[in-house]
C-alpha positions in Angstrom: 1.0 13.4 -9.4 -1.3 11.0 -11.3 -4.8 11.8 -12.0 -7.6 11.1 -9.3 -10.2 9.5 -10.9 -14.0 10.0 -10.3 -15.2 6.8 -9.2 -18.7 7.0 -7.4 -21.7 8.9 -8.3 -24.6 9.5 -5.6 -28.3 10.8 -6.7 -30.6 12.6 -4.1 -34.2 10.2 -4.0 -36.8 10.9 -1.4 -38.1 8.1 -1.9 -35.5 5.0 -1.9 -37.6 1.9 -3.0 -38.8 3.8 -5.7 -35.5 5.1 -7.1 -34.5 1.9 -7.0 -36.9 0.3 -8.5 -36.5 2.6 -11.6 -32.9 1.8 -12.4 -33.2 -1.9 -11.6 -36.6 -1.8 -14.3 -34.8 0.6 -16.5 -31.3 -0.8 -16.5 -30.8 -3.8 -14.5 -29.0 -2.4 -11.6 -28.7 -4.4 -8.3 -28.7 -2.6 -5.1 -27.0 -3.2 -1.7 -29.2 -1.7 1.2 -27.3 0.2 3.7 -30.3 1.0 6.0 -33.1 2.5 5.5 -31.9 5.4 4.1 -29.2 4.6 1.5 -28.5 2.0 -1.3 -25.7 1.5 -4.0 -24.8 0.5 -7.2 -21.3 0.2 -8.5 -20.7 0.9 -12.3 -17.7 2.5 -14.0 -17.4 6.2 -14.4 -15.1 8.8 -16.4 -15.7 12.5 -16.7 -16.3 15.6 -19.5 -16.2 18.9 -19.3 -19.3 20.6 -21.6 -19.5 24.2 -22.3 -22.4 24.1 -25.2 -25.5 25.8 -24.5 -27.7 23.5 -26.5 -26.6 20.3 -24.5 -25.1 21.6 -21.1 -26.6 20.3 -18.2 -28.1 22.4 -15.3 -26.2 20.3 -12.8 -23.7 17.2 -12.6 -24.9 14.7 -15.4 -24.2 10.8 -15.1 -24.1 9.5 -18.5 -24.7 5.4 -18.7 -23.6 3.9 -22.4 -25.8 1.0 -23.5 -25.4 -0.9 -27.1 -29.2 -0.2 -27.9 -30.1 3.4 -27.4 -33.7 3.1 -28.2 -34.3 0.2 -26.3 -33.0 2.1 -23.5 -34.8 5.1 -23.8 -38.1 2.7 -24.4 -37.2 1.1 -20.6 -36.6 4.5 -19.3 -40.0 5.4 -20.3 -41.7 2.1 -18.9 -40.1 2.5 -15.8 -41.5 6.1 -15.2 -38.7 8.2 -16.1 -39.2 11.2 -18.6 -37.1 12.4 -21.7 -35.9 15.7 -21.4 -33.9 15.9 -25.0 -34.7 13.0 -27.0 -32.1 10.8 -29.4 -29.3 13.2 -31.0 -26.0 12.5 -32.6 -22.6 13.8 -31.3 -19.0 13.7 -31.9 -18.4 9.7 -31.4 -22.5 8.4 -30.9 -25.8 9.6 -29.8 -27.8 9.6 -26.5 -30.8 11.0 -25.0 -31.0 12.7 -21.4 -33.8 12.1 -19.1 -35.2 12.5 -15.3 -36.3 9.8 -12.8 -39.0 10.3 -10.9 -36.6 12.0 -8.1 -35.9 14.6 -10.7 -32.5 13.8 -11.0 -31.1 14.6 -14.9 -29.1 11.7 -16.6 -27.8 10.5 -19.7 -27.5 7.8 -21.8 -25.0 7.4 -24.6 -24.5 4.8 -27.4 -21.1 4.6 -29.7 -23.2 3.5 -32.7 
């Protein structure tokens, strides 16, 4: 049997225009409208496992890899969003989580 990879990732967001608005100002993404209620994005995914106490998340965590990590945590910031652990090195790069303003928890990771 070959692997079944995760390929879509979808974010509760009251509010719609202004989810959207965040991740186009933050990160550039370009939506599709499917009604009122519901938009996408597409962008690649993989998956982790994380079992350390100091940087598990709570709940599902999309991590999004950039090439400059503090640029990208400044546009997070202008955008509205808030950092909830700020720049720290791992095994293979560093990155910094955050919320939008839905409350949703994300990452954002950078090999260098």
């Amino acid at each position: 049997m070959s692997a079944t990879p995760i390929v879509y990732l979808e974010l509760p967001a009251k509010d719609i225009a202004a989810a959207k608005k965040f991740y186009s100002d933050a990160f550039g993404w370009r939506w599709q409208d499917w009604g009122p209620d519901y938009a996408d994005t597409t962008a690649g995914i993989g998956a982790g496992l994380n079992a350390t106490g100091e940087h598990q998340p709570k709940a599902p965590l999309a991590v999004m890899k950039v090439e400059d990590l503090e640029a990208a945590r400044d546009g997070v910031r202008k955008a509205g969003g808030r950092i909830t652990l700020d720049i720290f090195s791992f095994p293979g790069g560093r990155r910094f989580h955050f919320t939008d303003p839905a409350g949703n928890e994300l990452a954002v990771l950078s090999e260098k």
